[in-house]
MOPAC internal coordinates of N, CA, C and O (Angstrom, degrees):
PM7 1SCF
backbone

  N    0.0000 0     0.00 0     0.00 0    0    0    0
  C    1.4497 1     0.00 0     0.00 0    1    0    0
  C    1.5293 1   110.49 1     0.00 0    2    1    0
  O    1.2310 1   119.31 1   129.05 1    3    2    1
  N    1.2271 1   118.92 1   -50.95 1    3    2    1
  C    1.5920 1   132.88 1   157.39 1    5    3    2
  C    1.4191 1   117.01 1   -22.94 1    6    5    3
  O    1.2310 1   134.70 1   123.41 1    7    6    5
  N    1.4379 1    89.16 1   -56.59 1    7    6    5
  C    1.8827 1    92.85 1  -166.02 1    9    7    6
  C    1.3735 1   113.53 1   -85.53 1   10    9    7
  O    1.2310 1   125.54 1   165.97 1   11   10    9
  N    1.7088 1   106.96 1   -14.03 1   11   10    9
  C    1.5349 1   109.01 1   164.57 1   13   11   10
  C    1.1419 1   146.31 1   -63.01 1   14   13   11
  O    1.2310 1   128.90 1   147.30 1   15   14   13
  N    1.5148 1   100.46 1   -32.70 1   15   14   13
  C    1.7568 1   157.12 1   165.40 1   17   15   14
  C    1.7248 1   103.36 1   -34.19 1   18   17   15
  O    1.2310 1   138.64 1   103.22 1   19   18   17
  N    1.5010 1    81.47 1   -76.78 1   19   18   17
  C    1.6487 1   118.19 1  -175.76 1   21   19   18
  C    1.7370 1    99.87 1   -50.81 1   22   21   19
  O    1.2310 1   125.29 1   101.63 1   23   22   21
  N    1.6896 1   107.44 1   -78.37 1   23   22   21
  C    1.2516 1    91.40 1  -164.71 1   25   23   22
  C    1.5683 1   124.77 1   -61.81 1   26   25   23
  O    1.2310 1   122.56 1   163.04 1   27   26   25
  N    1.4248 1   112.70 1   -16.96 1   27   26   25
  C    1.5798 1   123.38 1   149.41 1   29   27   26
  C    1.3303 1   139.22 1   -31.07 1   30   29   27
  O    1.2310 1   128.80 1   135.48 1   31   30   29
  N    1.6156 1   100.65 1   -44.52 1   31   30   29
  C    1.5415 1   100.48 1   167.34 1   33   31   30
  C    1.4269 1   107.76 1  -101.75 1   34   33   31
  O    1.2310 1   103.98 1   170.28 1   35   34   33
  N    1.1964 1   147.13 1    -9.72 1   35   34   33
  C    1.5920 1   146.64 1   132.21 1   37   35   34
  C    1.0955 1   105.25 1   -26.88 1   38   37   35
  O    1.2310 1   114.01 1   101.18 1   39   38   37
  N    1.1775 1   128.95 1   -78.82 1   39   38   37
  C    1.5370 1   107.88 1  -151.65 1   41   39   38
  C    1.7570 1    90.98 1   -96.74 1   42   41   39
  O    1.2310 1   106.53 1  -130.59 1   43   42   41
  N    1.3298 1   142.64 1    49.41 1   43   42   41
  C    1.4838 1   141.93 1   145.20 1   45   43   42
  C    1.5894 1    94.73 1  -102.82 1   46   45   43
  O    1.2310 1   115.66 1   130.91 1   47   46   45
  N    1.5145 1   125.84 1   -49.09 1   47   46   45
  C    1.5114 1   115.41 1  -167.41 1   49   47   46
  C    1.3335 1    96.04 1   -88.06 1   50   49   47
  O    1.2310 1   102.89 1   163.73 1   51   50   49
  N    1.3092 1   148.99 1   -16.27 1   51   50   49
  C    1.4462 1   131.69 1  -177.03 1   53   51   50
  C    2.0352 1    97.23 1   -79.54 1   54   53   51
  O    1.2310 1   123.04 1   149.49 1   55   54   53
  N    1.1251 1   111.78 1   -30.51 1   55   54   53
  C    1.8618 1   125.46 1   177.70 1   57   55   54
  C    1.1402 1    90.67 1   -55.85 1   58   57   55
  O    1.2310 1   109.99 1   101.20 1   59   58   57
  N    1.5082 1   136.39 1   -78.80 1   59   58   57
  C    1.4259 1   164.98 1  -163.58 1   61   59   58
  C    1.8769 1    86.56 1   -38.49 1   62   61   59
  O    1.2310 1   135.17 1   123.27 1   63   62   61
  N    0.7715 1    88.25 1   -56.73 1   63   62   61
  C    1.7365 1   104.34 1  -145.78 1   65   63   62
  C    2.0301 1   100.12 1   -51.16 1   66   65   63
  O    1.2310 1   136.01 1   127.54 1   67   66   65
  N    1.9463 1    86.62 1   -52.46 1   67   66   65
  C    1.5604 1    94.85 1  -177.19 1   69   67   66
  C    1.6373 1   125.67 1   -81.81 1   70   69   67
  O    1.2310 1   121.99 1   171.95 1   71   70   69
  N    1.4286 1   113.80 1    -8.05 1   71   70   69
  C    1.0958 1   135.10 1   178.17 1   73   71   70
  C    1.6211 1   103.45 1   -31.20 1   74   73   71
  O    1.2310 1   120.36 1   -39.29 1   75   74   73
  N    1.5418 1   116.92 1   140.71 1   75   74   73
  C    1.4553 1   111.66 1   169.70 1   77   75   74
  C    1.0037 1   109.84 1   -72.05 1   78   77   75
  O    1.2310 1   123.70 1   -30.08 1   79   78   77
  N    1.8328 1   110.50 1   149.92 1   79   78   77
  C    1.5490 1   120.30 1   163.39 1   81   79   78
  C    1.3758 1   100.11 1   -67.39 1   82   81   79
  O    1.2310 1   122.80 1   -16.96 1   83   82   81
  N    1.5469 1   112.24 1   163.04 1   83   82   81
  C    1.4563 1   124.48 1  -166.28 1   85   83   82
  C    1.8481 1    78.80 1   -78.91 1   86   85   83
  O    1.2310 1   125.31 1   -19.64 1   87   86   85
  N    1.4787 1   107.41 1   160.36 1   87   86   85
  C    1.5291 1   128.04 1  -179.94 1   89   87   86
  C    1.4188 1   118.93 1  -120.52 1   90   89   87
  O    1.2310 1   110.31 1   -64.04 1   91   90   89
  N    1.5003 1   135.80 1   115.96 1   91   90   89
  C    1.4147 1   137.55 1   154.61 1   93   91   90
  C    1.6569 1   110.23 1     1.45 1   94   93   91
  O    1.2310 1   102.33 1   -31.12 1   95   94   93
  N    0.9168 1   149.94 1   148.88 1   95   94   93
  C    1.2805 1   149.60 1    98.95 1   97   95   94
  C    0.9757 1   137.21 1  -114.36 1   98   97   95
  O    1.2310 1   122.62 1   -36.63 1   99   98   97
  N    1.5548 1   112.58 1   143.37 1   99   98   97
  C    1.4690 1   107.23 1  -175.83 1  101   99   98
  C    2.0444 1   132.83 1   -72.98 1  102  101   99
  O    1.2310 1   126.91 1   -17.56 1  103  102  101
  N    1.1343 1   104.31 1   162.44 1  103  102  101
  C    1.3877 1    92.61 1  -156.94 1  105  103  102
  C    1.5352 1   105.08 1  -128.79 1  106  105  103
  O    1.2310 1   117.95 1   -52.80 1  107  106  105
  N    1.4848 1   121.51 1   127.20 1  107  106  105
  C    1.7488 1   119.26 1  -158.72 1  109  107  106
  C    1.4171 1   111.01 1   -92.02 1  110  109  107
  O    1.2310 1   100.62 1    -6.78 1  111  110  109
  N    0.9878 1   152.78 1   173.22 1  111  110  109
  C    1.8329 1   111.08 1   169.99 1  113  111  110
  C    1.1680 1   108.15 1   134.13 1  114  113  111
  O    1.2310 1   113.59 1    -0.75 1  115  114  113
  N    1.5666 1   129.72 1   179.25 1  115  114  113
  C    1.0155 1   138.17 1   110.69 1  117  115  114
  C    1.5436 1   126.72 1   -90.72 1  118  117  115
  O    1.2310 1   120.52 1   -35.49 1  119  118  117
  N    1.3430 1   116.61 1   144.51 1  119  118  117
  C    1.4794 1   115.98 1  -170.57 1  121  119  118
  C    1.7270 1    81.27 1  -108.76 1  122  121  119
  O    1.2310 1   120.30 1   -35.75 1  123  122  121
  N    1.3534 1   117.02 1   144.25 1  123  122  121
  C    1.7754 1   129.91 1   151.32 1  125  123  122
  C    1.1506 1   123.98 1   -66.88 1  126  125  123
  O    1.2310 1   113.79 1   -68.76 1  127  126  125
  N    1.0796 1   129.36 1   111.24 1  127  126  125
  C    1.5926 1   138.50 1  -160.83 1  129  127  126
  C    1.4268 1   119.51 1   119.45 1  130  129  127
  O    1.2310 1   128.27 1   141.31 1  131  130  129
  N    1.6963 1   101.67 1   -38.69 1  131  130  129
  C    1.4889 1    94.95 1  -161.45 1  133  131  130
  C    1.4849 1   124.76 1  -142.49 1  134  133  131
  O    1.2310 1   109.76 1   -48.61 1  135  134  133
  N    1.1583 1   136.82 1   131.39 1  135  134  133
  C    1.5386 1   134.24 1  -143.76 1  137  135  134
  C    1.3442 1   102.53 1   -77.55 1  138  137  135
  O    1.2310 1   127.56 1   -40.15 1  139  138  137
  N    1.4285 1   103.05 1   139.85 1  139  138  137
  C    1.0729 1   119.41 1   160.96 1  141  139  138
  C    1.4309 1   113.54 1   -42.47 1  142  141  139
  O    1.2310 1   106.24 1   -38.97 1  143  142  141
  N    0.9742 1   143.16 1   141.03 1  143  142  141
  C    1.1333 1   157.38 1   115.81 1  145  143  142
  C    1.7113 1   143.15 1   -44.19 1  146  145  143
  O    1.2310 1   107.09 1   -94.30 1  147  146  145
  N    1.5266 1   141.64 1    85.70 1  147  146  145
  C    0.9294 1   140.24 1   175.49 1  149  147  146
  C    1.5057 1   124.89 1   -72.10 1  150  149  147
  O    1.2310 1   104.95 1   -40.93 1  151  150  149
  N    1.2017 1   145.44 1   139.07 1  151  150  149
  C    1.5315 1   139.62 1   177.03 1  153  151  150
  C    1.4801 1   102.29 1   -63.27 1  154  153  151
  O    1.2310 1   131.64 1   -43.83 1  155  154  153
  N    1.5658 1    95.14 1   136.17 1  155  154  153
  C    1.1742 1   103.55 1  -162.43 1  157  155  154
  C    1.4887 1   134.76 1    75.03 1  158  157  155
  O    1.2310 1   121.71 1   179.22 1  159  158  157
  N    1.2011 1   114.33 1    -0.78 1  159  158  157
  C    1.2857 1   107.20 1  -159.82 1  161  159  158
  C    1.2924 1   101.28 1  -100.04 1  162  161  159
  O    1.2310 1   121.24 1   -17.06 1  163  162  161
  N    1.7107 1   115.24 1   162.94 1  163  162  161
  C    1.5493 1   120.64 1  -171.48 1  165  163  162
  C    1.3361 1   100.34 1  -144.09 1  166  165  163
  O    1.2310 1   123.27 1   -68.36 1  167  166  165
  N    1.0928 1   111.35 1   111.64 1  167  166  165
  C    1.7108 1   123.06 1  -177.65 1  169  167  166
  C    2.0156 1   113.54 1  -106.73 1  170  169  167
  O    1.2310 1   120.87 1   167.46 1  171  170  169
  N    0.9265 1   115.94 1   -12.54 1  171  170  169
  C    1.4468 1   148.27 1   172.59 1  173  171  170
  C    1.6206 1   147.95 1   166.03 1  174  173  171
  O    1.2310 1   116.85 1   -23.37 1  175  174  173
  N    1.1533 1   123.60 1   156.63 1  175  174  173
  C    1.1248 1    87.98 1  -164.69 1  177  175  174
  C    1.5247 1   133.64 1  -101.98 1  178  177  175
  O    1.2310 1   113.20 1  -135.57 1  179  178  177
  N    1.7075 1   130.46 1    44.43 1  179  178  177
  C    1.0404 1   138.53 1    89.03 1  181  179  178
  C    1.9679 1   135.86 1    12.62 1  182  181  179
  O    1.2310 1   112.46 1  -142.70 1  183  182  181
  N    0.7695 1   131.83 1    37.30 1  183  182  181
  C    1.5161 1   137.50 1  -174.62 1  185  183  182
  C    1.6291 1   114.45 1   -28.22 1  186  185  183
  O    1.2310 1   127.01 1   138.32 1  187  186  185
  N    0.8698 1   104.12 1   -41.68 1  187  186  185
  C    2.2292 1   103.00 1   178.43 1  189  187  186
  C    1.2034 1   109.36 1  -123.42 1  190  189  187
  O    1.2310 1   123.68 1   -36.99 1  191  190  189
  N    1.2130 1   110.54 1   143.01 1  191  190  189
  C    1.2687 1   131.67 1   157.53 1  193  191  190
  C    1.5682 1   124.87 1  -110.42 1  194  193  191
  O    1.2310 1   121.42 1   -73.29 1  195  194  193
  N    1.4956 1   114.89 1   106.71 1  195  194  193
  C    1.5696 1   125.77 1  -179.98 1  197  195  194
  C    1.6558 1   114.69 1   -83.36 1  198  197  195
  O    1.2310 1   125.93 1   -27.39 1  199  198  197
  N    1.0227 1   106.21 1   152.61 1  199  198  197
  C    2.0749 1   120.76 1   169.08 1  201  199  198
  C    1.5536 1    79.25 1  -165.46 1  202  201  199
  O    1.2310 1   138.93 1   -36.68 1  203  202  201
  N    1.7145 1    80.89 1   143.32 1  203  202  201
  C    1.4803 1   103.23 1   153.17 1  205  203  202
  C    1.7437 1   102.10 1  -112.77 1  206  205  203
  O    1.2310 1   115.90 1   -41.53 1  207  206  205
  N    0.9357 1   125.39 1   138.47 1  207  206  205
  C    2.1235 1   146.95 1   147.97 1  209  207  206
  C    1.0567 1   111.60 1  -128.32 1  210  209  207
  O    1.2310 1   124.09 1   -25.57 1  211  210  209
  N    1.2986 1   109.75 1   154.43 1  211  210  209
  C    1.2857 1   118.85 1  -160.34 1  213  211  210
  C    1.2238 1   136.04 1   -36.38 1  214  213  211
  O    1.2310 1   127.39 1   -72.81 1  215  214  213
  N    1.4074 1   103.39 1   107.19 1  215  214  213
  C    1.2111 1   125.93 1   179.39 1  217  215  214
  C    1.6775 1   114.56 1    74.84 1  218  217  215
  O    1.2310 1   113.87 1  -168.21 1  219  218  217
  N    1.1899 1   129.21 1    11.79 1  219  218  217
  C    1.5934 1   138.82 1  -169.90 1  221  219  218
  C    1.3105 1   112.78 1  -127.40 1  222  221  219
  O    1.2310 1   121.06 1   -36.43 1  223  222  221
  N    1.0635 1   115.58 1   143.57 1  223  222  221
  C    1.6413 1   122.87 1   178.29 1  225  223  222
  C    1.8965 1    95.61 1  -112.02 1  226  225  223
  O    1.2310 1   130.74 1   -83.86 1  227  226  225
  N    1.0153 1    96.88 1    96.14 1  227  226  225
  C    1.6011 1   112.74 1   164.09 1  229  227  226
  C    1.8052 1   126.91 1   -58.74 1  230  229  227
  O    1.2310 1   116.26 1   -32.60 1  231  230  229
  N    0.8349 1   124.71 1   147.40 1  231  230  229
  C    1.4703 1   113.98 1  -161.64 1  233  231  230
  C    1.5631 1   115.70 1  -156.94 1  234  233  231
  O    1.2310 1   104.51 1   -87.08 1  235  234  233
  N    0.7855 1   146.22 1    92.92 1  235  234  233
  C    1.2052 1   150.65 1  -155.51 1  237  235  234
  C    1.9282 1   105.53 1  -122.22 1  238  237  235
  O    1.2310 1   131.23 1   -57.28 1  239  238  237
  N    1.0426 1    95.93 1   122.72 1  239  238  237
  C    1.7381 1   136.19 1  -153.44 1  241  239  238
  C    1.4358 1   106.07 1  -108.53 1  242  241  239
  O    1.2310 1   118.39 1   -71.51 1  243  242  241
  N    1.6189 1   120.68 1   108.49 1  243  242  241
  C    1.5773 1   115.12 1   171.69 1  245  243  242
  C    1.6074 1   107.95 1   -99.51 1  246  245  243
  O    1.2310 1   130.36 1   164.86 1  247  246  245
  N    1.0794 1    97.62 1   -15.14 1  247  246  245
  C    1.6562 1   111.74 1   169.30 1  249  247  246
  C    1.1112 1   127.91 1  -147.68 1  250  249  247
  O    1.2310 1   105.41 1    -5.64 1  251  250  249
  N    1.5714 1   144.64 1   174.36 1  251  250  249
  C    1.4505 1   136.75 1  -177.53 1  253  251  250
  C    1.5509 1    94.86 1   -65.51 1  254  253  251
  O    1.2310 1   127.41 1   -44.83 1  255  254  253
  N    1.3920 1   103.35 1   135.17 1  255  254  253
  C    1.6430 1   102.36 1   176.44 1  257  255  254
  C    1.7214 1    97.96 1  -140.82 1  258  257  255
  O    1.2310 1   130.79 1   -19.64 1  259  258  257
  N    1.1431 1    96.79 1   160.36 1  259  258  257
  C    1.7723 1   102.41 1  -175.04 1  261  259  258
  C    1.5995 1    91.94 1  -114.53 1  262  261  259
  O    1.2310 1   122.68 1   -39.51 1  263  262  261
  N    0.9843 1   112.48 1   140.49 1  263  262  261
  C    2.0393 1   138.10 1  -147.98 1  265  263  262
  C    1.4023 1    99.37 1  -153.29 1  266  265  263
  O    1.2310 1   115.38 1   -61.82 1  267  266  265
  N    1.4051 1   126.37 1   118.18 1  267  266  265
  C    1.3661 1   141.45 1   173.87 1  269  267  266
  C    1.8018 1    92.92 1  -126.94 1  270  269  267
  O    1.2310 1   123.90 1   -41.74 1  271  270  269
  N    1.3988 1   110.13 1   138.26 1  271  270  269
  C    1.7628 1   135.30 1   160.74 1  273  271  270
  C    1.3992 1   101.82 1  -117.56 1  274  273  271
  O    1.2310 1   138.82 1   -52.81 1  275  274  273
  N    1.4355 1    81.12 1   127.19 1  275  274  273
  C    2.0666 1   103.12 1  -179.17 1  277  275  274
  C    1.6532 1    86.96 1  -130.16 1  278  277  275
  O    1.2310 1   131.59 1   -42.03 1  279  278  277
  N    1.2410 1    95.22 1   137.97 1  279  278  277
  C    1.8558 1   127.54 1   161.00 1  281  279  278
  C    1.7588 1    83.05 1   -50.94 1  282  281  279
  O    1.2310 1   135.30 1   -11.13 1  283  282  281
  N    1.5724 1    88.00 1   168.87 1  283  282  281
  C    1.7686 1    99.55 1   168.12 1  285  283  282
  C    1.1325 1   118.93 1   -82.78 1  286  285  283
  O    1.2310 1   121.84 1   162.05 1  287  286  285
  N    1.4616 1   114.08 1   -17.95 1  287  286  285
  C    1.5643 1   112.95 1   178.52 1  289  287  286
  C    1.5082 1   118.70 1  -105.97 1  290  289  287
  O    1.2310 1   125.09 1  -152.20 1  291  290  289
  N    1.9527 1   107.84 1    27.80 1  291  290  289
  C    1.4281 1   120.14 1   135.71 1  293  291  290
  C    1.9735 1    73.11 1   113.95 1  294  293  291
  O    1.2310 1   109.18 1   146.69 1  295  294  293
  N    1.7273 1   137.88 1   -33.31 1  295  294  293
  C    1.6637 1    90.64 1  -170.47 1  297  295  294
  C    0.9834 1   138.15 1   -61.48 1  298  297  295
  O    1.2310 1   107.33 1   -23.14 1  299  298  297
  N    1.4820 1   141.21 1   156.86 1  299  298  297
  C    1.4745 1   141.01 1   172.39 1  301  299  298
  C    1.6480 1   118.65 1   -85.92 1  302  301  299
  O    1.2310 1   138.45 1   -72.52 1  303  302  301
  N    1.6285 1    81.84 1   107.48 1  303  302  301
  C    1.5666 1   106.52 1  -178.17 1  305  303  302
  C    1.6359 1   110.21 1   -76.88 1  306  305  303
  O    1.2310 1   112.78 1   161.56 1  307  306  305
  N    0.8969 1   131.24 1   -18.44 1  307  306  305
  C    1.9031 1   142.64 1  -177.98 1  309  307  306
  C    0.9750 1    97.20 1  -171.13 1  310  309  307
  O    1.2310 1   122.90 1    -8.27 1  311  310  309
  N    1.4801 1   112.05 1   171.73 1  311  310  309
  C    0.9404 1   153.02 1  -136.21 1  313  311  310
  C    1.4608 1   127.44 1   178.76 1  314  313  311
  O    1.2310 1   111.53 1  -111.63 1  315  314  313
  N    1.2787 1   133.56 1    68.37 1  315  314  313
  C    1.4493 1   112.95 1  -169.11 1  317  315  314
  C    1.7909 1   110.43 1  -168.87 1  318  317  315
  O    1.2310 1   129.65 1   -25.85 1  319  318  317
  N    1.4176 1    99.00 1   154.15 1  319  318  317
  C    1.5609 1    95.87 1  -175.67 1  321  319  318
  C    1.6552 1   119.46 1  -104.79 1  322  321  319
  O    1.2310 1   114.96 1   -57.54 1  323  322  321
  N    1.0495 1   127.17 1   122.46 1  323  322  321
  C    1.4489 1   127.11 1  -149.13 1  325  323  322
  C    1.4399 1    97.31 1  -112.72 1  326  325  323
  O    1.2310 1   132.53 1   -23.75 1  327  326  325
  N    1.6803 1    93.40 1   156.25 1  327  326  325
  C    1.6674 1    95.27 1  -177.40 1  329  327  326
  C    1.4013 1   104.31 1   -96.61 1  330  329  327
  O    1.2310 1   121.52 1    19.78 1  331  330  329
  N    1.3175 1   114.69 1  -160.22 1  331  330  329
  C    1.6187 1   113.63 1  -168.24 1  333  331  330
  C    1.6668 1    90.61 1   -92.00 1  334  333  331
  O    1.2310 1   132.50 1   -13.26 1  335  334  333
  N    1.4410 1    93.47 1   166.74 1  335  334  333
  C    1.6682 1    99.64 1  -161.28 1  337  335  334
  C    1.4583 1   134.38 1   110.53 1  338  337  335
  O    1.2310 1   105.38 1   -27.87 1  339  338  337
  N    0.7200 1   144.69 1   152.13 1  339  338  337
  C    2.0359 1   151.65 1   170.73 1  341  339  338
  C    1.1255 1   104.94 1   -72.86 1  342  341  339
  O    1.2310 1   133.91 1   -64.58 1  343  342  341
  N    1.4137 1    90.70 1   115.42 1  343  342  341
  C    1.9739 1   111.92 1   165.54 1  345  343  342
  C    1.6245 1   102.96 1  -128.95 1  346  345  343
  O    1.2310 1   131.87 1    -3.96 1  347  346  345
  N    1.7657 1    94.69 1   176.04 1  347  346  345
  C    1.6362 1    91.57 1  -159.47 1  349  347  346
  C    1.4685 1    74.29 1  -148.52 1  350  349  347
  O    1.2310 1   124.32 1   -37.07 1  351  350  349
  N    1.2758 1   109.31 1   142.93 1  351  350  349
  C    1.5456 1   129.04 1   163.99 1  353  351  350
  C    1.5530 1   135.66 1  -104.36 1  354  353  351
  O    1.2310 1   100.76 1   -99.26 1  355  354  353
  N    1.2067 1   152.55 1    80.74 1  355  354  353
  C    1.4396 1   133.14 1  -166.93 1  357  355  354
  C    0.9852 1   117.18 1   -64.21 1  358  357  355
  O    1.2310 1   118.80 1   -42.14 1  359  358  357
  N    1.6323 1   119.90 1   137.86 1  359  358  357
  C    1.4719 1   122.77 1   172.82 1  361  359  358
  C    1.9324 1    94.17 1  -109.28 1  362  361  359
  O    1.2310 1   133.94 1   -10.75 1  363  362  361
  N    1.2435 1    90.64 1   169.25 1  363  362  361
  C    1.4797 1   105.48 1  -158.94 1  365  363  362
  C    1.5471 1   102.18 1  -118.03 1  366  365  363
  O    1.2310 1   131.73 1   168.63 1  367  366  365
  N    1.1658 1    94.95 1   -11.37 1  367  366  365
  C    1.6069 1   102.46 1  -168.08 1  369  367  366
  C    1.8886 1   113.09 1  -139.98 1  370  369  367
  O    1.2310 1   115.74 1   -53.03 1  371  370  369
  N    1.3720 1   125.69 1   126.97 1  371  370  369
  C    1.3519 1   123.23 1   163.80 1  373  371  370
  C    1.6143 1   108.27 1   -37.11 1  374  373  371
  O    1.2310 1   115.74 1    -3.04 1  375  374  373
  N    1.7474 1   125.70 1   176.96 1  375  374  373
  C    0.8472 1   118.08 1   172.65 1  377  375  374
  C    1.4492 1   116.98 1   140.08 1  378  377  375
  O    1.2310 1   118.91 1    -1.28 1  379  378  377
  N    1.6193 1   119.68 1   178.72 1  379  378  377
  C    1.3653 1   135.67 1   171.77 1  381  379  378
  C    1.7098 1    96.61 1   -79.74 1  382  381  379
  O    1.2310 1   124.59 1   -13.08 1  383  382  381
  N    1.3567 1   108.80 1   166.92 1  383  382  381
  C    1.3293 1   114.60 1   153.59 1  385  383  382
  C    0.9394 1   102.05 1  -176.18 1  386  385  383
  O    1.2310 1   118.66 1   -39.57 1  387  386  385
  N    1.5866 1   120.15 1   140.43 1  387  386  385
  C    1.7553 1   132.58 1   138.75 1  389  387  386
  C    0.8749 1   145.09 1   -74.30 1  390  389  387
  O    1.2310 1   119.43 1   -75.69 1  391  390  389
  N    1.4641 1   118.69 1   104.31 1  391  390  389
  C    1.2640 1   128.82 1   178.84 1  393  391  390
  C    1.6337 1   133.59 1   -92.19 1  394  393  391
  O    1.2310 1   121.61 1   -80.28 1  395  394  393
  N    1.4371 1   114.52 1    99.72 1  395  394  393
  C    1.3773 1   122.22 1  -160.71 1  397  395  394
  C    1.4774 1   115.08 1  -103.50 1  398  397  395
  O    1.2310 1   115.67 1   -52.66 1  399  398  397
  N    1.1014 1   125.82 1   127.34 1  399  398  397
  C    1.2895 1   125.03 1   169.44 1  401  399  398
  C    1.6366 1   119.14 1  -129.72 1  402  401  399
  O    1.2310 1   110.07 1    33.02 1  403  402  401
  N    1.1909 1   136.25 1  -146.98 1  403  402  401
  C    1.5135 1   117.51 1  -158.22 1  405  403  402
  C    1.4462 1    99.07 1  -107.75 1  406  405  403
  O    1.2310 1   117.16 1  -174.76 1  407  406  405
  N    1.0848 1   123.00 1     5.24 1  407  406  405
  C    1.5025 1   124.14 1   164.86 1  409  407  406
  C    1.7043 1   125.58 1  -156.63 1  410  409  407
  O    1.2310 1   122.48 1  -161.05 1  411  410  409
  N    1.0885 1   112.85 1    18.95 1  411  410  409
  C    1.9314 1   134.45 1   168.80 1  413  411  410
  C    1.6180 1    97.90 1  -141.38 1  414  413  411
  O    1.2310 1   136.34 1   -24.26 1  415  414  413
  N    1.1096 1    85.98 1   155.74 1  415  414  413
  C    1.7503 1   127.82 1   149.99 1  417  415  414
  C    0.9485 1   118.59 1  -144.94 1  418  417  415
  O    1.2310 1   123.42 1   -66.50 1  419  418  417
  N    1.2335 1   111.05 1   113.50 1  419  418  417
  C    1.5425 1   127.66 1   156.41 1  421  419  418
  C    1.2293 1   126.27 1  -114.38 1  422  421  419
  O    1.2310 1   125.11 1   -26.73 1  423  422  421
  N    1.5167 1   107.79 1   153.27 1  423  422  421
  C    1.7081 1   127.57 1   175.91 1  425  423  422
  C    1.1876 1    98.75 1   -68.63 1  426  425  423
  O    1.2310 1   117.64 1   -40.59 1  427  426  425
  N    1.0432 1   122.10 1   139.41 1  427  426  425
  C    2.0183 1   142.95 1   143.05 1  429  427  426
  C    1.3150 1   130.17 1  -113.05 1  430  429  427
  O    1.2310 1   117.85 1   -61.33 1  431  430  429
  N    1.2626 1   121.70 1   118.67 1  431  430  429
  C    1.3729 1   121.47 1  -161.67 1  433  431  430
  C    1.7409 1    89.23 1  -122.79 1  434  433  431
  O    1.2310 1   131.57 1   -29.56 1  435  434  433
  N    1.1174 1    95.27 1   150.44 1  435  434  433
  C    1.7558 1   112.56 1  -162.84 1  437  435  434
  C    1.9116 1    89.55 1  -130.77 1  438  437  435
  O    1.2310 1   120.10 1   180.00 1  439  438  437

């Protein structure tokens, strides 16, 4: 019964463990709140524009920018370098978050 136990929660935290990080995607649209974005385009000089709605961290891109999300207690939730344009992220969970890119950090609260 022990060893059933055991290898039970082995292979749930080794599952857990490899699970994908949530991934960028891009988003076609208009989002409410937040400007479109054209390639190339420069509307100020400010580089991203954030909203959170439900449940998404919105992101708006005047150029390829590299964007990391950390938990509040510093893990790295993504990782990734985005092109210019609106992407949308799902979080899975309420919460703090850090949002870093190559020249801000900002808080996100979900």
């Amino acid at each position: 019964m022990r060893h059933t136990l055991l290898t039970l929660v082995l292979l749930l935290a080794s599952a857990l463990a490899f699970a994908a990080p949530p991934r960028w995607e891009g988003v076609s649209g208009h989002v409410p709140g937040i400007e479109t974005v054209a390639m190339g385009q420069s509307i100020d000089t400010e580089q991203v524009d954030v909203i959170v709605r439900d449940g998404y961290i919105y992101l708006a891109c005047r150029r390829e920018t590299p964007v990391k999300v950390f938990t509040i207690l510093g893990q790295l939730i993504s990782s990734q370098t985005l092109p210019a344009g609106t992407h949308r992220l799902r979080m899975s969970a309420k919460g703090i978050y850090i949002l870093k890119t190559d020249n801000a950090t900002r808080r996100v609260t979900l």
